[in-house]
Structures are given as C-alpha cells and as structure tokens.
C-alpha positions in Angstrom: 45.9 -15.3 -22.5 46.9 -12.0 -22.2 46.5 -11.3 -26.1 43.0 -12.2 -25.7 42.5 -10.4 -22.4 43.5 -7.3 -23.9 41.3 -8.1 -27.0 38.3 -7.8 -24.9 39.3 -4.8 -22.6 40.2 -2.9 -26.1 37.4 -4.2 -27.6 34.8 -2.7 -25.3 35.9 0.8 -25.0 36.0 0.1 -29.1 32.4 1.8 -29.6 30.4 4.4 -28.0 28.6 1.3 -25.7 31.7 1.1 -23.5 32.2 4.7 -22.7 27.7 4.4 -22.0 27.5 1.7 -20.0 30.4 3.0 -17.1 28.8 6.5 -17.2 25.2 5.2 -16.7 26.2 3.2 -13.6 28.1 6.4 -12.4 25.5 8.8 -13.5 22.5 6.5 -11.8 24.4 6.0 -8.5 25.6 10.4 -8.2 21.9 11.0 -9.3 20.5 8.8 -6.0 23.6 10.0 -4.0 23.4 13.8 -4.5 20.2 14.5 -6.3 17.0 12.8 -5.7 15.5 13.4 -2.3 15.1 11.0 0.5 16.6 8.1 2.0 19.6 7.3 0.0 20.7 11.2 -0.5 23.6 11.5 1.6 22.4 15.5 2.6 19.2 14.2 3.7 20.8 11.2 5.3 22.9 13.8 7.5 25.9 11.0 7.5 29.3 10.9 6.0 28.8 7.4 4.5 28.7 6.2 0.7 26.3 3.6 1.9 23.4 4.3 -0.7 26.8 3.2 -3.4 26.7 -0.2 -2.1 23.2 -0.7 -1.6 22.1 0.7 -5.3 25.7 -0.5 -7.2 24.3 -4.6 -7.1 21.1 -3.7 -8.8 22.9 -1.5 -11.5 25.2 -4.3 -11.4 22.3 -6.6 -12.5 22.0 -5.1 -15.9 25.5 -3.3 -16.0 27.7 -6.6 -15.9 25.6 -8.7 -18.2 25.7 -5.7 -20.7 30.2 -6.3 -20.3 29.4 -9.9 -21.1 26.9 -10.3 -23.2 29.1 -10.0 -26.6 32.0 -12.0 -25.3 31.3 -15.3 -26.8 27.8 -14.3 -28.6 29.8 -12.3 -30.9 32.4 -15.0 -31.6 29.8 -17.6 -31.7 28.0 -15.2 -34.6 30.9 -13.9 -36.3 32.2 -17.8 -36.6 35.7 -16.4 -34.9 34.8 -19.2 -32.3 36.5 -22.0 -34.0 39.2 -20.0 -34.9 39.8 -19.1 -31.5 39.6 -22.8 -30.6 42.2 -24.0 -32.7 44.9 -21.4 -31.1 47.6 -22.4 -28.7 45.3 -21.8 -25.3 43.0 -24.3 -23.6 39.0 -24.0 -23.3 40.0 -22.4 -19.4 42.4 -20.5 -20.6 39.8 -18.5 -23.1 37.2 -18.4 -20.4 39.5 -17.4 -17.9 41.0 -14.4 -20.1 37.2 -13.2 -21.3 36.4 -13.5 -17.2 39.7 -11.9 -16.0 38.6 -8.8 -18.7 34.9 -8.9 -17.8 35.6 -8.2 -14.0 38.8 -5.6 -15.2 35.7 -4.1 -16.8 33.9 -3.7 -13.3 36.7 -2.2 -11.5 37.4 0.4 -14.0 34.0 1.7 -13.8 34.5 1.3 -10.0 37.7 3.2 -10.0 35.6 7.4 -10.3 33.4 6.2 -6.9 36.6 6.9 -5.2 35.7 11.0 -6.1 32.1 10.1 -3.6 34.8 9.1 -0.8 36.8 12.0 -1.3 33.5 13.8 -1.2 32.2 12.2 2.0 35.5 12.7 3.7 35.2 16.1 3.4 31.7 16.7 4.2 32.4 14.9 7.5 32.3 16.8 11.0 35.2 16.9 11.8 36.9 16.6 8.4 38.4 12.9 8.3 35.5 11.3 10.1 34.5 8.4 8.3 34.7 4.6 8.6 36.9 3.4 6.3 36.9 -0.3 7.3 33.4 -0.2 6.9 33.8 1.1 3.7 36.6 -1.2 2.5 34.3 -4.1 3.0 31.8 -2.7 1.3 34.1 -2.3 -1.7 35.6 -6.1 -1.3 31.6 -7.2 -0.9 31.1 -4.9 -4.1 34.0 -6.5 -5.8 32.8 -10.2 -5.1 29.5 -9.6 -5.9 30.6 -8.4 -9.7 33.1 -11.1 -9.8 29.9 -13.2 -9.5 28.1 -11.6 -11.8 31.0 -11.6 -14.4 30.9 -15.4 -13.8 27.4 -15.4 -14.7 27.5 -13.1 -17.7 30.3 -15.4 -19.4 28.1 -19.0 -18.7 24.9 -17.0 -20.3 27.3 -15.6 -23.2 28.5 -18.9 -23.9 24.4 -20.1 -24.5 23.5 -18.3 -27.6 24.8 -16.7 -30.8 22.3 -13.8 -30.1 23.9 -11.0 -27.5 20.0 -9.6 -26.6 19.2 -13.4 -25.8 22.5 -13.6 -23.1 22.0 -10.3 -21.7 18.2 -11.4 -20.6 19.7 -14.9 -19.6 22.5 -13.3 -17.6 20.1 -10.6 -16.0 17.2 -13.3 -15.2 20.1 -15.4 -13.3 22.3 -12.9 -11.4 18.7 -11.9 -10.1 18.3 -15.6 -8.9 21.3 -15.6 -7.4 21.0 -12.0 -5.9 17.5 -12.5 -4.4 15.8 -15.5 -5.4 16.8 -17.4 -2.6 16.1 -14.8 -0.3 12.1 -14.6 -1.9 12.1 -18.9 -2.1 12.8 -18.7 1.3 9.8 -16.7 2.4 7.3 -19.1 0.6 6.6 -21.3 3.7 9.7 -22.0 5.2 11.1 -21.2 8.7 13.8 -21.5 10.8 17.0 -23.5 10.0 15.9 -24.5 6.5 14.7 -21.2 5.6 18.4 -20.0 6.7 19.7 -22.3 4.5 17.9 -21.1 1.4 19.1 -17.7 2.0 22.7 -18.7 2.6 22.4 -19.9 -0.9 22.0 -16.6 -2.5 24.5 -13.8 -3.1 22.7 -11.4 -0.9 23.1 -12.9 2.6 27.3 -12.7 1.7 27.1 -9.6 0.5 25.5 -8.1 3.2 27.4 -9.8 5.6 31.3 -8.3 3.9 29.3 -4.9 3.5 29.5 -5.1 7.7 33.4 -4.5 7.5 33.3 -8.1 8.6 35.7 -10.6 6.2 34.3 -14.1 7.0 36.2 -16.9 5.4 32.3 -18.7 5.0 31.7 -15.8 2.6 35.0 -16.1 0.3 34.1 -19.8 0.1 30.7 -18.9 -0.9 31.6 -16.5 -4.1 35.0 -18.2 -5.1 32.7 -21.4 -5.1 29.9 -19.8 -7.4 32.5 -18.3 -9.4 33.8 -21.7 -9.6 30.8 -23.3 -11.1 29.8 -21.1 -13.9 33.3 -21.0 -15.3 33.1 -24.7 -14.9 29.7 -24.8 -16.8 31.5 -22.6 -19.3 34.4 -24.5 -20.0 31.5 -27.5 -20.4 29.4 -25.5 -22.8 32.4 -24.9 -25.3 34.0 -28.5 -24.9 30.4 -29.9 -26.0 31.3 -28.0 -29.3 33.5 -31.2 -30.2 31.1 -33.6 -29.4 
C-alpha cells in the first residue's frame, strides 16, 4: 500500500499540472482574501478572521479535488496498467484505499501555505494575538472533511471511465450534488421536517455546522459515512472487472 501511495503522491508533483493546480487554489483564495474589493477582503471586512478561506476553499475544492483524482484510475484503466495492478499482492481496498489516502495527502499539502493567511491575521489583529482559534480549527477540520469527501468522490468517478476529462466532469457534477444539491431539492416545495431532512443529506448543512467551532459527533457520522459509500462503490466498480 504504501508503494502505491507514494506512486501517486510522486506521480502528481511528476508534471507541471501538480505544481498548477495547488498554486491556483492558493492564488484564487489570496486574490479574494487580499485583493478584490468587498465582502470577503479581510481590509474591507475590518476583522481578523480567515473566514472568506473557508467559505471560497469548497467551491475551489469542487474543481480542485476532482482535478487530484481524475487520472488515478482513468490513467491505469487507459494505459492497461490496471490489470497489472490487480494481479499484485494487495486487495481491491487496499488499492483504493492507497489512491484515497494519497488523493486527500494531496488536499492537505496544498492546505499546509493557508497557515501564512493565519499568521497574517494574527498579526493584523488589535491587539496582536486576537483571534479565535477554535473557530478557526473547526473551520480547518470542516475544511478537511469536506475534501476527504470530495477525494471519495473523485476516486468513485475515476474508477467510471478510461477518459480523465470524462471523470473530472463526473466528479465535479457530483461533489456539487452533494455540496448543494440537497440544499436547492429542498427548496422545491418542501417545508418543515422533511425539507430539513433533505438538507441534512448534503455536505453543506455539516460543513457549516464544524465551521461553527462546534465538533458534533452527527457530523463525523455524516462524512465518515459518505466517505464510506463511494470507496465502497469503488471497490464494486473494480471487482465487476472479474465478472
């Protein structure tokens, strides 16, 4: 597992698309943070918060995690390395869960540089030091679910087609689904309990809820059992090979 882990971590930063696709998510979010004008720059905000990070990170997320995945198995399946890799010593979870472990590694190491913004922030604060960190370190666990997700997602849409373009649209179409699909489903006529329900469904209502500082165990159920199901739908998508 850890042969193959590393296979896909050194694989990435391989090519030119690697190093791109971490310094577009950073260069997006500094642009919105420092930059632009209006609601999300933290000088016009007049606040020592990263907040605008953690509301702009899932939609970058959305096409920045399906662009980590979308080679992972469509290049195998292409290259015809997939039955090679199937006839080594590991077990269909075992090469799903390395491809997965790397895919989210991925995530946190573009992640890692949007410590520099708190560093920032903490000393922009009045007085120097005054910022909520707990706040902030459940926005980073809500951040970190919500790619685990997404990685979880990517791998399941990777594992569909030979052609990488095809998975990266798959992945993006169904991270969005899970991300705010619900949350629009649940507008179109529903109310009350039911329309609750449908929101609970979607990523959004869990992530918002960790971004509050506040760990509920409802939500860790929520994302550990979404992660669950795609690897699951994973593993079935390469054992119907054999069939």
């Amino acid at each position: 597992m850890l042969t193959l882990f590393l296979k896909e971590i050194k694989e990435f930063f391989s090519s030119i698309t690697g190093y791109l696709v971490v310094i577009v998510f950073l260069l997006v979010n500094s642009m919105f943070m420092w930059i632009f004008r209006g609601s999300f720059n933290v000088f016009d905000l007049g606040v020592a918060n990263i907040d605008t990070l953690f509301v702009i990170s899932p939609w970058v997320f959305l096409f920045l995690v399906p662009a980590i995945t979308m080679n992972m198995f469509a290049g195998e399946l292409k290259s015809g390395t997939m039955e090679l890799l199937l006839t080594r010593p590991l077990s269909e979870f075992q090469i799903i869960f390395s491809k997965y472990l790397a895919a989210v590694t991925l995530v946190l190491i573009a992640l890692i540089p949007t410590f520099f913004y708190l560093f920032s922030i903490n000393s922009l604060a009045a007085p120097i030091g005054n910022v909520d960190y707990g706040a902030i370190l459940g926005s980073y666990i809500g951040l970190f679910f919500l790619a685990a997700v997404y990685s979880a997602i990517g791998i399941f849409a990777s594992s569909l087609s030979k052609n990488a373009i095809i998975s990266f649209l798959l992945s993006v179409l169904l991270c969005y689904v899970f991300f705010l699909g619900f949350n629009n489903l649940a507008f179109l006529g529903f109310t009350g309990k039911v329309a609750d329900f449908i929101i609970s469904l979607g990523i959004n209502d869990h992530y918002r809820s960790i971004s509050r500082g506040v760990i509920d165990s409802r939500d860790i159920v929520y994302f550990l059992s979404v992660i669950s199901i795609f690897v699951f739908l994973s593993k079935l998508r390469l054992e119907s090979r054999k069939w």
